[in-house]
SERO-4910 file (N, C-alpha, C, O; in steps of 0.05 Angstrom, whole numbers):
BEGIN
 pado doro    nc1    nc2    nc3   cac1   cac2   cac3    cc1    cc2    cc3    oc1    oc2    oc3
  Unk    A   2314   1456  -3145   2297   1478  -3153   2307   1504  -3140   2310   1505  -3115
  Unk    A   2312   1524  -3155   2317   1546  -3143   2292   1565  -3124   2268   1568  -3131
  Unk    A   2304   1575  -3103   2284   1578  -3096   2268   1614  -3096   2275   1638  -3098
  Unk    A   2246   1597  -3094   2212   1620  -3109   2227   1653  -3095   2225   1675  -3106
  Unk    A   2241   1650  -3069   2246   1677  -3050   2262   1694  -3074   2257   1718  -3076
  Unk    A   2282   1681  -3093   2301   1703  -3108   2292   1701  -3133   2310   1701  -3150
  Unk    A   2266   1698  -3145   2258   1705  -3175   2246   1727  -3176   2231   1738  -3159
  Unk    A   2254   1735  -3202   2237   1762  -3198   2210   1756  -3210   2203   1737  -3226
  Unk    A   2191   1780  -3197   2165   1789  -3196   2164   1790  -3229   2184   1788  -3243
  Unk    A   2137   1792  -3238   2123   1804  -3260   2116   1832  -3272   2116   1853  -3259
  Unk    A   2110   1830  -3296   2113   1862  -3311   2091   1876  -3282   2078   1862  -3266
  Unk    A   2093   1905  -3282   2078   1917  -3269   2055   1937  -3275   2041   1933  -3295
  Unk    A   2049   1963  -3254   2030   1973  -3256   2032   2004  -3250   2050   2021  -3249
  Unk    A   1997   2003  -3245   2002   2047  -3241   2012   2054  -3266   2036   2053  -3273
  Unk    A   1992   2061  -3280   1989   2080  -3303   2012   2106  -3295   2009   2120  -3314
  Unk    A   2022   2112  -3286   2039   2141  -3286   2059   2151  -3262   2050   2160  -3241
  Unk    A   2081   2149  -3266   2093   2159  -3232   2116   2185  -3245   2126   2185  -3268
  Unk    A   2118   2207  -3223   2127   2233  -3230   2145   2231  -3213   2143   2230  -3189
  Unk    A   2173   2232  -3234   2201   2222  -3226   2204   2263  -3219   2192   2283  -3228
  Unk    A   2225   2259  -3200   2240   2284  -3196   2262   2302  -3218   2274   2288  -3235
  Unk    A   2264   2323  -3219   2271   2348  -3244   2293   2327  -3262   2295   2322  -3286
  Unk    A   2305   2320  -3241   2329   2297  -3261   2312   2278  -3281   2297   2260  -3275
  Unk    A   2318   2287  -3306   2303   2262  -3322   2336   2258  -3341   2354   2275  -3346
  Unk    A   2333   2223  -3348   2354   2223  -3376   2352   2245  -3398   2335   2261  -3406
  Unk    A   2378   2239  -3404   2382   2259  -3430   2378   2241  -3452   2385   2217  -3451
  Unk    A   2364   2257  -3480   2353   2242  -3488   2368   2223  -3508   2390   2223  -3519
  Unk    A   2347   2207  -3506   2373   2178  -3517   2378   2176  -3554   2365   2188  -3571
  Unk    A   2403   2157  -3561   2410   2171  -3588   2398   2148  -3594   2403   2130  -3578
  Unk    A   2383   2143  -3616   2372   2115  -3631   2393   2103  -3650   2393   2079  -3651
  Unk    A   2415   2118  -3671   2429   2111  -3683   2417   2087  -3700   2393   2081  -3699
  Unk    A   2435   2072  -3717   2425   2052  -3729   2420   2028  -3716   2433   2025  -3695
  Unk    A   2404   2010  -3724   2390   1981  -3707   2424   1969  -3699   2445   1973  -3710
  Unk    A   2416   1954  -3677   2441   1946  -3669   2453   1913  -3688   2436   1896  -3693
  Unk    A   2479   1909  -3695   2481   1887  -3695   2484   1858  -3679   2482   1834  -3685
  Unk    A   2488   1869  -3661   2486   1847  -3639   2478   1857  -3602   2482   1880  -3595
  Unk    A   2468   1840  -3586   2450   1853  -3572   2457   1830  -3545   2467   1808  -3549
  Unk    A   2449   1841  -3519   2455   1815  -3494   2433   1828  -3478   2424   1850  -3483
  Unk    A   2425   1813  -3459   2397   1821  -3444   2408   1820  -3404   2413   1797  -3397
  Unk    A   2410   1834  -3388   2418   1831  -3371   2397   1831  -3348   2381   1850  -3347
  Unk    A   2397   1814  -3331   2375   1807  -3302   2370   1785  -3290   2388   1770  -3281
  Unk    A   2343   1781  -3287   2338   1759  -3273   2321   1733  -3279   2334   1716  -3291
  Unk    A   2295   1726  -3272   2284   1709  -3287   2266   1713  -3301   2255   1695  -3313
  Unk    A   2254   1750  -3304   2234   1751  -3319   2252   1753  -3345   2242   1743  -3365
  Unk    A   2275   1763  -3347   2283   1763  -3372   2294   1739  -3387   2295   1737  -3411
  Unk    A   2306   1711  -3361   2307   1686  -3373   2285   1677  -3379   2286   1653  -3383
  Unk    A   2258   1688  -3381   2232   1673  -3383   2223   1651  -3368   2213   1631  -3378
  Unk    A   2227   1656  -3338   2228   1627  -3325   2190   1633  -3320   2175   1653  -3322
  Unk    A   2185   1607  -3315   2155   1590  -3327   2138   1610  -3343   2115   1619  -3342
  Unk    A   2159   1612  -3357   2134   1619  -3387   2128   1598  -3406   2108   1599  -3420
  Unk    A   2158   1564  -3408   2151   1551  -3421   2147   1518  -3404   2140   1501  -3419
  Unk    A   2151   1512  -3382   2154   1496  -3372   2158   1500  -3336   2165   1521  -3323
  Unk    A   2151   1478  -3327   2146   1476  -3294   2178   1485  -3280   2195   1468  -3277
  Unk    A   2184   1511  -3272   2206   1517  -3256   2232   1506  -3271   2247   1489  -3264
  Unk    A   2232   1521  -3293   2249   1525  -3309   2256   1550  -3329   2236   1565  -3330
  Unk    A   2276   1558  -3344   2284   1581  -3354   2273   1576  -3383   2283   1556  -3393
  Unk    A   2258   1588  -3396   2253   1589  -3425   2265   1611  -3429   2256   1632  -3418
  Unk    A   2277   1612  -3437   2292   1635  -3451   2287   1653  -3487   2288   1676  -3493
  Unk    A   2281   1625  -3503   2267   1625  -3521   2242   1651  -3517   2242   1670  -3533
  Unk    A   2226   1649  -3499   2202   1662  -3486   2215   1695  -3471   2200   1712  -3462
  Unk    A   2238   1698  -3472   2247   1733  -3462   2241   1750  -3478   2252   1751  -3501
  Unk    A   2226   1764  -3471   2224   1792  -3480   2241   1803  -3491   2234   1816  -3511
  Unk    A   2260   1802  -3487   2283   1817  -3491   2302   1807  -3518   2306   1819  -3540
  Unk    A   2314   1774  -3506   2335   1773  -3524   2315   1736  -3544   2325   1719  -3558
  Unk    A   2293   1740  -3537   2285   1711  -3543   2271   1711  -3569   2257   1729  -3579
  Unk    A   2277   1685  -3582   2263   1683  -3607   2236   1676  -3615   2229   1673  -3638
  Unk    A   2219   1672  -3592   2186   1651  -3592   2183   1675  -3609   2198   1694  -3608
  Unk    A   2156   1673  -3631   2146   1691  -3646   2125   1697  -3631   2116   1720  -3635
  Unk    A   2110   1680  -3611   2081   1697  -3595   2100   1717  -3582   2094   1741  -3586
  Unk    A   2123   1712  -3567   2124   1734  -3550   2136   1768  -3561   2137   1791  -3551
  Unk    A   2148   1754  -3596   2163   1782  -3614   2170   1798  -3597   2158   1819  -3592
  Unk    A   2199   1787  -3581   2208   1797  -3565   2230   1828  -3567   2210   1843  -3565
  Unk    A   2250   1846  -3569   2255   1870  -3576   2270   1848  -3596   2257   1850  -3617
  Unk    A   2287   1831  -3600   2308   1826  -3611   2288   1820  -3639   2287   1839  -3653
  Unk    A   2277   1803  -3645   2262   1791  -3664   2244   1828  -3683   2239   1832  -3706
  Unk    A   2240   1843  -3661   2240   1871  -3668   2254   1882  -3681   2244   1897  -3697
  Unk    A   2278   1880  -3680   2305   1888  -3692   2309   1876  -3705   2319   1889  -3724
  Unk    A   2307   1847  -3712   2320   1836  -3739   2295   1844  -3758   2305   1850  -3780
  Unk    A   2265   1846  -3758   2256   1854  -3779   2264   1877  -3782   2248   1892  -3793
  Unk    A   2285   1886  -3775   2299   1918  -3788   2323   1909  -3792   2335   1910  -3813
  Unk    A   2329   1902  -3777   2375   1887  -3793   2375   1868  -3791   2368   1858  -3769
  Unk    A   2380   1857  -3805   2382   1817  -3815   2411   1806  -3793   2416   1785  -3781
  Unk    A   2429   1835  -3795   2454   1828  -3784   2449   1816  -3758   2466   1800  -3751
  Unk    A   2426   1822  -3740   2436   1813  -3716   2428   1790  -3707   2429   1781  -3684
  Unk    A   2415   1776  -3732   2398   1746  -3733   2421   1732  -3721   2442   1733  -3735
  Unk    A   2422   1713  -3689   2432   1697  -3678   2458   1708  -3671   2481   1700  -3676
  Unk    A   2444   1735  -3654   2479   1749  -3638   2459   1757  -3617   2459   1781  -3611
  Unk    A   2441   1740  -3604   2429   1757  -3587   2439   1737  -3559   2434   1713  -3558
  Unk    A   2454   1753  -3537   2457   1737  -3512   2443   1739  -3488   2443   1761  -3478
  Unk    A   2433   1723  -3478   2417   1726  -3453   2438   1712  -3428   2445   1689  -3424
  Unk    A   2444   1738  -3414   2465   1737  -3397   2447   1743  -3366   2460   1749  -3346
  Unk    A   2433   1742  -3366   2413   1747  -3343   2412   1724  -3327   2415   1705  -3343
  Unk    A   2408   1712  -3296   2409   1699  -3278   2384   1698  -3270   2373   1719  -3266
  Unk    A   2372   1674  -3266   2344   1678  -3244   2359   1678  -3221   2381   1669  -3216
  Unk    A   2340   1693  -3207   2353   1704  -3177   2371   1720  -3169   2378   1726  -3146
  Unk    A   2381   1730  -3201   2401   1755  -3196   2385   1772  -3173   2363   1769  -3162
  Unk    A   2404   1792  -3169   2398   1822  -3151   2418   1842  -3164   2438   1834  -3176
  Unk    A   2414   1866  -3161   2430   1895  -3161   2458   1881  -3173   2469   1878  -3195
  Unk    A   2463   1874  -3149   2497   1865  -3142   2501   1851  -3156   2523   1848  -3146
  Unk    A   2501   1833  -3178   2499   1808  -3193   2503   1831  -3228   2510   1822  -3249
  Unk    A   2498   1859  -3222   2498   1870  -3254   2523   1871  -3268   2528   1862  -3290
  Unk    A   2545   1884  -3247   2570   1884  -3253   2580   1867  -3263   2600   1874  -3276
  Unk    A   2574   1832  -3263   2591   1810  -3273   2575   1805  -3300   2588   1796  -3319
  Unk    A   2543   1812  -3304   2539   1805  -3314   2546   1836  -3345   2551   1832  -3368
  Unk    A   2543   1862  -3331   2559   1868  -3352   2588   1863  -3359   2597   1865  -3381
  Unk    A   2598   1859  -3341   2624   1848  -3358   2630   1820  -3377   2652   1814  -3386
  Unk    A   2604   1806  -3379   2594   1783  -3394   2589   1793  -3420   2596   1784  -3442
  Unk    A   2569   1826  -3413   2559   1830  -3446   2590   1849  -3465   2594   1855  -3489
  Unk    A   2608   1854  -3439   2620   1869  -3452   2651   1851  -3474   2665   1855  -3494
  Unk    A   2647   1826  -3448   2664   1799  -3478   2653   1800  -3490   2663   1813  -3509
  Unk    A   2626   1792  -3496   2608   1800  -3527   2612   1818  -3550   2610   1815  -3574
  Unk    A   2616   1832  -3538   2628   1867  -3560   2596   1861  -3566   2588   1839  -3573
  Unk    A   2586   1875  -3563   2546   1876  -3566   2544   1902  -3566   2554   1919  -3552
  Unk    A   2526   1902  -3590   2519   1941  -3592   2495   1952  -3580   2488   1976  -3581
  Unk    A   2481   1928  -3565   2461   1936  -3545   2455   1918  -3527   2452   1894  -3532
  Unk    A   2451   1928  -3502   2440   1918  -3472   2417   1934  -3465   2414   1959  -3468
  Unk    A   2396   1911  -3452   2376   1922  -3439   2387   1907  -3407   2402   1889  -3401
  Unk    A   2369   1929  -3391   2373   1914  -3366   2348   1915  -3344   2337   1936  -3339
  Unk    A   2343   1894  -3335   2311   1893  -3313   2325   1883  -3294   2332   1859  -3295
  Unk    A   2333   1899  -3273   2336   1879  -3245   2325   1904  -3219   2326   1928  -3219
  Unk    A   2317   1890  -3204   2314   1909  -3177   2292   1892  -3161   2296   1887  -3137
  Unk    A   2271   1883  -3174   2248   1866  -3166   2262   1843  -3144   2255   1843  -3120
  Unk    A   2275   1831  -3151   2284   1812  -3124   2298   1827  -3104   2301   1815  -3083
  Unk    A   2310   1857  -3105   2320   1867  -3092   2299   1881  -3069   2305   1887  -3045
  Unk    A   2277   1885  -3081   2252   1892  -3063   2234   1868  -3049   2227   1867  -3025
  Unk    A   2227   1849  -3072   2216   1826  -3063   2234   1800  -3048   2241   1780  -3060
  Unk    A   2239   1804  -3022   2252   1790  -3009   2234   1771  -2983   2210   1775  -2981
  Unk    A   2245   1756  -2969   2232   1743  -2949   2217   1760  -2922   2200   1751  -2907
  Unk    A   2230   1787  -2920   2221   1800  -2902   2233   1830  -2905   2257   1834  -2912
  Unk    A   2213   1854  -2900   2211   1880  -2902   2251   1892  -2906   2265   1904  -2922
  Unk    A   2251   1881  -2883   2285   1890  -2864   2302   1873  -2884   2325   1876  -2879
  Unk    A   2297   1855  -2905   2324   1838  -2922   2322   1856  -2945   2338   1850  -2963
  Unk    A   2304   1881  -2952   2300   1890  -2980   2331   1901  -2986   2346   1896  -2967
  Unk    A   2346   1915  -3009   2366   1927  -3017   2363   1958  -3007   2348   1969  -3022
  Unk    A   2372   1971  -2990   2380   1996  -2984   2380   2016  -3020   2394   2012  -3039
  Unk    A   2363   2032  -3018   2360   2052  -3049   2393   2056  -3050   2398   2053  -3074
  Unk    A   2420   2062  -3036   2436   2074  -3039   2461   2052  -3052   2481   2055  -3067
  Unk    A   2448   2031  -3038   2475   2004  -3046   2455   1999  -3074   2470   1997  -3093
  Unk    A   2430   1997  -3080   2426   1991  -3109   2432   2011  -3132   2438   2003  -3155
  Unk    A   2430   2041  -3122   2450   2061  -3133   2481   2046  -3151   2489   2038  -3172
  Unk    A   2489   2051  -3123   2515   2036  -3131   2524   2015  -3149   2543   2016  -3164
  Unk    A   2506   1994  -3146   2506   1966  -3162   2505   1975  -3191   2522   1969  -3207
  Unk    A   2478   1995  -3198   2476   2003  -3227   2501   2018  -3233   2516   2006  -3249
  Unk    A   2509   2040  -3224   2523   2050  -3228   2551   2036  -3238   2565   2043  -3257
  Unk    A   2554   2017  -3222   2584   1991  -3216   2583   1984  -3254   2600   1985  -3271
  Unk    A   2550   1974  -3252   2548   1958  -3276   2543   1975  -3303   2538   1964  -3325
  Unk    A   2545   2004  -3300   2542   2019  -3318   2566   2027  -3319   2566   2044  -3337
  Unk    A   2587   2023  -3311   2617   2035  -3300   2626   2017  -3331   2634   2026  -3353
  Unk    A   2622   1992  -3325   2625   1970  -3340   2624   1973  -3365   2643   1974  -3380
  Unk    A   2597   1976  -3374   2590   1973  -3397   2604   2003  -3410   2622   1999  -3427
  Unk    A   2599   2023  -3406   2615   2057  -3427   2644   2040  -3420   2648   2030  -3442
  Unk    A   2657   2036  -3410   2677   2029  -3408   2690   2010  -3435   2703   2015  -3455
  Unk    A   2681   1993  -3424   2678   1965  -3447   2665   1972  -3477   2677   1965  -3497
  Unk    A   2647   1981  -3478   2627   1982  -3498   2613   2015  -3497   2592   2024  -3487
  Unk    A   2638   2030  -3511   2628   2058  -3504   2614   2070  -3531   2614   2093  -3538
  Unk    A   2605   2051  -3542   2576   2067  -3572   2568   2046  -3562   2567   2033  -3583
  Unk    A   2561   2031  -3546   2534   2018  -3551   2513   2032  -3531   2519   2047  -3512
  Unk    A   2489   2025  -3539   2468   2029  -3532   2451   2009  -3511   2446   1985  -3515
  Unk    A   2441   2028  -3484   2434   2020  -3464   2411   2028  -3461   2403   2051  -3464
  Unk    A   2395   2003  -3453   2365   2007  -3444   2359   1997  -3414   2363   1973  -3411
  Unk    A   2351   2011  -3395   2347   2022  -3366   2311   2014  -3362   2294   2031  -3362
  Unk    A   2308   1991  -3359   2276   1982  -3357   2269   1989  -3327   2287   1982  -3311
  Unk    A   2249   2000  -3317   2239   1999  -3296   2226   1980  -3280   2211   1963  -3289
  Unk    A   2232   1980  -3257   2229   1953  -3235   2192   1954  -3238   2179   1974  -3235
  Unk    A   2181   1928  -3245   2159   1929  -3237   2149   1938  -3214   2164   1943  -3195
  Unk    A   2119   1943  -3212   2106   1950  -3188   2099   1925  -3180   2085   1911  -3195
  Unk    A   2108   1915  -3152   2094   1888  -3145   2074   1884  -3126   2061   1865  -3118
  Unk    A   2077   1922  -3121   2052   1919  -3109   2024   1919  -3126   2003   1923  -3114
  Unk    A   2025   1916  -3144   1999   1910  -3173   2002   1878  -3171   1981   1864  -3175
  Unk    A   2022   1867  -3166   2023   1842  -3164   2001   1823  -3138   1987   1803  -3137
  Unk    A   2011   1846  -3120   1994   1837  -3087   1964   1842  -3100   1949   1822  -3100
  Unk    A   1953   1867  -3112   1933   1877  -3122   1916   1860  -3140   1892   1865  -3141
  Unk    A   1927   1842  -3156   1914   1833  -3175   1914   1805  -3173   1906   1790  -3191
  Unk    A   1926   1798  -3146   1925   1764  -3140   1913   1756  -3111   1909   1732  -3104
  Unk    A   1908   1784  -3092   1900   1777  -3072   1870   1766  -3071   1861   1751  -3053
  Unk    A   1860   1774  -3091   1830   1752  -3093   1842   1725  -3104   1838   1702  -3095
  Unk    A   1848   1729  -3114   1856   1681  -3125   1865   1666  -3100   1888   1669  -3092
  Unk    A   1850   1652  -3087   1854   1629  -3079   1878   1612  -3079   1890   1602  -3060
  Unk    A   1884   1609  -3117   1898   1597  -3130   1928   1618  -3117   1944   1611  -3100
  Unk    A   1928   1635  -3126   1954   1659  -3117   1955   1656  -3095   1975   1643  -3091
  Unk    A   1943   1663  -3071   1943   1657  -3043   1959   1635  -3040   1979   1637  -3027
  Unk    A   1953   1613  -3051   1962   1587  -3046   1987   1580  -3045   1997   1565  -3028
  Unk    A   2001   1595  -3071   2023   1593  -3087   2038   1609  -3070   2054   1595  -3058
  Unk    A   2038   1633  -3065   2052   1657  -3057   2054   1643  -3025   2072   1654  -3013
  Unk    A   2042   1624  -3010   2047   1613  -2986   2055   1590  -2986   2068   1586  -2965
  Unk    A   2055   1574  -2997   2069   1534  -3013   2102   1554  -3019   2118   1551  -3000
  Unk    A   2108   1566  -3035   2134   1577  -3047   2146   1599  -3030   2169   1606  -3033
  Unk    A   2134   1608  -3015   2142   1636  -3002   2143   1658  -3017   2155   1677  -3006
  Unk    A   2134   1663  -3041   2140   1688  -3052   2135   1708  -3044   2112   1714  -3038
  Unk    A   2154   1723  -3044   2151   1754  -3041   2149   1765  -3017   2141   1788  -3015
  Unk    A   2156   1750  -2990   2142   1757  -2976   2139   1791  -2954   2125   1801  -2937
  Unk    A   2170   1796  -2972   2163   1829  -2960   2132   1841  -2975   2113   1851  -2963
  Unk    A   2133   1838  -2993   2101   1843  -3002   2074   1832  -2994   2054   1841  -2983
  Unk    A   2083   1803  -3007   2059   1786  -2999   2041   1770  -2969   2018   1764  -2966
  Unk    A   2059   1769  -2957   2047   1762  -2932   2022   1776  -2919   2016   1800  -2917
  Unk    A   2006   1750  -2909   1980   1758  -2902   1968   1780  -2925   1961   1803  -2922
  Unk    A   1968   1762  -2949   1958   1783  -2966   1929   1787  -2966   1922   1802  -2985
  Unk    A   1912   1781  -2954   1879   1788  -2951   1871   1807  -2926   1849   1817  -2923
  Unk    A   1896   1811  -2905   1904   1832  -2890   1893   1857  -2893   1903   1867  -2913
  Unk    A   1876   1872  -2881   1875   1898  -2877   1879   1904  -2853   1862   1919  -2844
  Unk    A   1901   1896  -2836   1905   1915  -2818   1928   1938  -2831   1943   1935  -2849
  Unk    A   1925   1961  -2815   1941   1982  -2817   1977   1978  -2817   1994   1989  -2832
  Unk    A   1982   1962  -2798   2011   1944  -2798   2016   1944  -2839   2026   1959  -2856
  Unk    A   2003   1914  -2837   2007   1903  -2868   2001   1922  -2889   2013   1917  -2910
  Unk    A   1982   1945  -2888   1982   1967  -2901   2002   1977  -2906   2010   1979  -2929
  Unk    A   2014   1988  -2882   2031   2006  -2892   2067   1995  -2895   2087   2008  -2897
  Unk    A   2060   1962  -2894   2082   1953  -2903   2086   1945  -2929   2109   1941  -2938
  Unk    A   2065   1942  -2945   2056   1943  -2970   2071   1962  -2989   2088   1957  -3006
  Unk    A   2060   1990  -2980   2062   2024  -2985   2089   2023  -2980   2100   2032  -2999
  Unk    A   2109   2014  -2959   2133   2016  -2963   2148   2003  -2974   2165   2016  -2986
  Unk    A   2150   1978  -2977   2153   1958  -3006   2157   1976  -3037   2176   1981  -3051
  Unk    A   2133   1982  -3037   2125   1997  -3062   2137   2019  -3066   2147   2023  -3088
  Unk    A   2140   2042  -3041   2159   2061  -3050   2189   2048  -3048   2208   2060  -3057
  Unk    A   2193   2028  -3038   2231   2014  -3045   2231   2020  -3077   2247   2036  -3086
  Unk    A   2211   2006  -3094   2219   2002  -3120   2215   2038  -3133   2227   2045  -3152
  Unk    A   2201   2051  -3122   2194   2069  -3136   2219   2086  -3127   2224   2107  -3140
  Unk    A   2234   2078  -3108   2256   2097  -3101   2292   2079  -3128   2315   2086  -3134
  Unk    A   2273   2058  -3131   2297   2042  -3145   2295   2057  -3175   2315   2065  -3187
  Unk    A   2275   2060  -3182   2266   2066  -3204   2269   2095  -3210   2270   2102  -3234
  Unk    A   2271   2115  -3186   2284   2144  -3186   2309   2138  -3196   2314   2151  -3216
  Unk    A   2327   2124  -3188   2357   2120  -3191   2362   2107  -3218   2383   2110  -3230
  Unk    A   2346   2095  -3225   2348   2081  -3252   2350   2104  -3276   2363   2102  -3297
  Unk    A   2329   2132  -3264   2323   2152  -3294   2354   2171  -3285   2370   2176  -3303
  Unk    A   2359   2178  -3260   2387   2190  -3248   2414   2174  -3264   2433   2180  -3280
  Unk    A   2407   2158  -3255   2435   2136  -3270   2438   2143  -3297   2459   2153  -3307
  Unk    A   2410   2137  -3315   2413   2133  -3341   2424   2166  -3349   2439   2171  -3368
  Unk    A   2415   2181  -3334   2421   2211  -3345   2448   2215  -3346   2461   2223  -3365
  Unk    A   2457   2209  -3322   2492   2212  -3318   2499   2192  -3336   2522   2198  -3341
  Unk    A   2494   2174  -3348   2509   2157  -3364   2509   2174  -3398   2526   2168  -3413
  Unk    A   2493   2191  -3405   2492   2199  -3422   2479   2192  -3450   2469   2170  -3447
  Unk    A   2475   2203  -3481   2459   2192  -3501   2453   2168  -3503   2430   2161  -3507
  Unk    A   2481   2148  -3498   2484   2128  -3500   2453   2113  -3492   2445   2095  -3507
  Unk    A   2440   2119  -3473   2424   2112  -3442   2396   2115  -3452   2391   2136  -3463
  Unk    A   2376   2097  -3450   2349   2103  -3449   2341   2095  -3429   2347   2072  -3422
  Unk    A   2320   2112  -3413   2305   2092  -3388   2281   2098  -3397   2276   2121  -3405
  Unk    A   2261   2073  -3396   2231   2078  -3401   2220   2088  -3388   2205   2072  -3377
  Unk    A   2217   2114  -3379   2207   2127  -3369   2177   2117  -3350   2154   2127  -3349
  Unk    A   2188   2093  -3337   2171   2075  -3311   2146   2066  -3342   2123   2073  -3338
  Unk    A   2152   2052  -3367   2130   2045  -3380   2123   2018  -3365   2101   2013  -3356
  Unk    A   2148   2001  -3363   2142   1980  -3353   2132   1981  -3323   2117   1962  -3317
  Unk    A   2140   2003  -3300   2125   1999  -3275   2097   2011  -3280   2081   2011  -3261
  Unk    A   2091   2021  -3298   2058   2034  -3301   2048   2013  -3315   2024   2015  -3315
  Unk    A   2057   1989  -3328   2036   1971  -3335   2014   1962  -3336   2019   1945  -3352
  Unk    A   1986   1959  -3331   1972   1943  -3317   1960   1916  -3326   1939   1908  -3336
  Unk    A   1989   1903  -3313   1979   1879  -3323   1959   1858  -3308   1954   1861  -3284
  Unk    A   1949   1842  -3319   1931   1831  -3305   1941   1796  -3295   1964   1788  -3296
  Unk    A   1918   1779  -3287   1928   1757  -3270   1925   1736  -3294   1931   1712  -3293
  Unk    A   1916   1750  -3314   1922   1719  -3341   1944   1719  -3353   1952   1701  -3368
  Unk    A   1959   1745  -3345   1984   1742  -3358   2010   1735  -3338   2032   1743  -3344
  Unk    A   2004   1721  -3313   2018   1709  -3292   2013   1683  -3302   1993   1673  -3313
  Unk    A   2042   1672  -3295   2039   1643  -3301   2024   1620  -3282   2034   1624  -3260
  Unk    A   2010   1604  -3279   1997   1598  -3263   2019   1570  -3243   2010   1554  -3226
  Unk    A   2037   1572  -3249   2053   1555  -3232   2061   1565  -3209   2071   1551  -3192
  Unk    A   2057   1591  -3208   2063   1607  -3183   2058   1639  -3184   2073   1655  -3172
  Unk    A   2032   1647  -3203   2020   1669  -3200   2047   1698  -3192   2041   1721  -3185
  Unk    A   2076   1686  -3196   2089   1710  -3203   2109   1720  -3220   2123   1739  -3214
  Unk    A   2108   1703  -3250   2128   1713  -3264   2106   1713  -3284   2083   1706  -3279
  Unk    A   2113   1723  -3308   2096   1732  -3327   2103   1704  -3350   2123   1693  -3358
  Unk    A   2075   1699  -3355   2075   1679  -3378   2075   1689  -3405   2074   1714  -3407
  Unk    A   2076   1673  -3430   2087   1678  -3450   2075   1707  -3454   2088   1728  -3453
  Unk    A   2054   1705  -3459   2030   1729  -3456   2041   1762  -3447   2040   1784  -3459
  Unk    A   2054   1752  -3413   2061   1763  -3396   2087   1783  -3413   2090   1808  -3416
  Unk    A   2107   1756  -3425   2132   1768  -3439   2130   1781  -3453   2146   1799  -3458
  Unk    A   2102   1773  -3471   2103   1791  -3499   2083   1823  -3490   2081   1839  -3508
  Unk    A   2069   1830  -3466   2067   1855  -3475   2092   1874  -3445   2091   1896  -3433
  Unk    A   2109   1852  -3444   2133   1875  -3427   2150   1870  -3458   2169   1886  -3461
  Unk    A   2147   1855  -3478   2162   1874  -3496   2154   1895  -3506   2168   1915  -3508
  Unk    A   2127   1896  -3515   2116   1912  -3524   2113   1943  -3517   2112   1964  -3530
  Unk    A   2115   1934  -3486   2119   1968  -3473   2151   1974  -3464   2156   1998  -3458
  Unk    A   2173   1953  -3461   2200   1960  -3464   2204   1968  -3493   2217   1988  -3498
  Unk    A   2197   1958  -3506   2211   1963  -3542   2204   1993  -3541   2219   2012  -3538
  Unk    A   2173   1993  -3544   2160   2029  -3548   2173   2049  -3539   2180   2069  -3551
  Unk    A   2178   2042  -3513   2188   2056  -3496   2227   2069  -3493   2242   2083  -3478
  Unk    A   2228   2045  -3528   2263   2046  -3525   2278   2070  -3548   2271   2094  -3551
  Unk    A   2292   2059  -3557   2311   2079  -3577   2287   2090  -3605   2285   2112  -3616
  Unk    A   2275   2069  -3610   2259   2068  -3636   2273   2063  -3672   2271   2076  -3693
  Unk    A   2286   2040  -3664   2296   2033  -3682   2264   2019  -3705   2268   2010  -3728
***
């Protein structure tokens, strides 16, 4: 069993965050893509959305075919037939930052006319405050793995998803019993989660700094995408303003998003994308 410390977190939260003067330039929609690869971690392999600590992939948002979850790809083929069964899910549970670069050079054997990418969440959610990813080395990583892809695949089209908020995650499970339980049996999260019924001022404001990690990951995500150019969409934090709730956590461990979970992070990744 891989373990619960390197999966990533679930869709997120906070209705609204006000990124700095740097925003992307705006992205080109061009025609629906013919073929497509999905790059990250385990929310985008769909791990327990279909089974006990395992990858449904079927169930991704992104590149998966379940019809509850009408994930972006299944989006796209009711607009181009062409890209029916060119969709790759090149994503790792337990990836991090550092893990993008191989994996774009995976979508870029593909010759694929579009990539989405979700990673940062395990890079924040780690075993302890001091193991999180430095904002400057996850810089880098995107950058590495954006190097990659214009390189390799210089018309295709790139989508820049925002790191969930996990601190909506602490927020919306610290009453369950059931979550408590899970998040201490598995260890999850525990730069976040620990002593999560905690109000001392300590665990406060280790919370608040957790939270600004991703919100500082997620500055670099709309920076990146801008320097990368038309090519580039970043959802403008749709997916960290989420608010999702605790029925759409899977209950095997109250932190990855169940089918439910997948289908409205497509819903606000797709909206939020080229608009094919």
């Amino acid at each position: 069993m891989k373990s619960v410390r390197r999966l990533l977190v679930p869709l997120a939260a906070l209705a609204a965050l006000v990124l700095p003067a740097a925003a992307p330039a705006a992205a080109d929609p061009g025609p629906p893509p013919n073929s497509m690869a999905s790059l990250g971690d385990s929310i985008t392999r769909g791990f327990n959305a279909c089974g006990w600590y395992v990858d449904c992939t079927s169930r991704s948002f992104s590149t998966g075919d379940n019809s509850t979850v009408n994930s972006q790809y299944l989006r796209i083929r009711a607009t181009n037939a062409a890209i029916n069964g060119r969709n790759h899910n090149d994503a790792r549970s337990g990836a991090k930052s550092a893990d993008m670069p191989g994996q774009a050079s995976t979508a870029v054997s593909q010759g694929v006319d579009y990539v989405t990418m979700l990673i940062g969440a395990n890079d924040a959610c780690t075993g302890t405050e001091a193991a999180m990813t430095p904002v400057a080395t996850y810089r880098a990583n995107i950058d590495a793995a954006l190097d990659r892809l214009k390189t390799g695949l210089p018309t295709a089209r790139v989508q820049l998803i925002s790191v969930p908020d996990i601190h909506r995650l602490w927020s919306v499970g610290k009453g369950s019993g059931s979550a408590r339980s899970a998040w201490s049996l598995f260890s999850v999260c525990q730069s976040m989660l620990a002593n999560p019924t905690s109000t001392a001022q300590a665990d406060v404001d280790r919370r608040d700094r957790v939270r600004q990690r991703v919100v500082g990951y997620n500055t670099q995500l709309a920076q990146a995408c801008a320097a990368y150019g038309p090519n580039c969409d970043f959802d403008d934090n749709a997916v960290f303003g989420y608010p999702f709730t605790l029925s759409q956590l899977s209950t095997w461990d109250y932190f990855h998003p169940n089918a439910s979970g997948q289908q409205v992070l497509a819903n606000a990744s797709y909206a939020a994308g080229f608009g094919w």
